[in-house]
N, C-alpha and C positions, 0 to 999 in steps of 0.2 A: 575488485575488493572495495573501492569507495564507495559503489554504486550499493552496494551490500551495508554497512555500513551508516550510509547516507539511508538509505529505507526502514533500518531497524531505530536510528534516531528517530524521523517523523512518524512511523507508523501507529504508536501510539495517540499521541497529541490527535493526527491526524485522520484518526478513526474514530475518537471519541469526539468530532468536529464534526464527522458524517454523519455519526449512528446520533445526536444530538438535533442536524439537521432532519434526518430520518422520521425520529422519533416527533417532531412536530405536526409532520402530514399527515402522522398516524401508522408510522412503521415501528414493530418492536425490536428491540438491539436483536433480540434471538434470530427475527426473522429479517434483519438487515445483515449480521454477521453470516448465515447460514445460505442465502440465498433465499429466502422463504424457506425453508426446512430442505431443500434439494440437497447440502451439500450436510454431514453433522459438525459440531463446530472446529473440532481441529484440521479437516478441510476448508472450511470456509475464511479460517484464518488464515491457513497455509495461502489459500486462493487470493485476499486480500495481500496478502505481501506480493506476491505474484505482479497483484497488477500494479503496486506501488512502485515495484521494483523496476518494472520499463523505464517510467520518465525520469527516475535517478540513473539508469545504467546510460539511456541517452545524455542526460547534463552530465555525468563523469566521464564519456568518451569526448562532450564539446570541451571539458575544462582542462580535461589531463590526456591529450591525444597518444596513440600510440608513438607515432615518428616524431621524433624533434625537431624543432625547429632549429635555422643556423641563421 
């Protein structure tokens, strides 16, 4: 659930930091959110939470382990 959480706070901020980076080299938000046109955009979003959602699911399993400690 934090990990959940933890992704839907930065994913904004943190998208519009990419597609920003993106859009410098000469990529367009459509075609940096979409994959280039492969995905349409409510997959391509779904798909960016996806991968955002790894590296918070791993920092919530390092900060809030399941076993406790004694």
């Amino acid at each position: 659930m934090l990990a959940a959480i933890v992704t839907t706070m930065l994913f904004v901020p943190a998208a519009v930091l990419l597609a920003g980076l993106f859009f410098l080299v000469g990529v367009s938000w459509h075609a940096f959110a979409t994959f280039n046109g492969v995905l349409n955009a409510y997959q391509g979003v779904a798909t960016w939470w996806i991968i955002a959602f790894l590296p918070a699911l791993a920092y919530s399993v390092y900060v809030m382990p399941w076993a406790h400690r004694h």
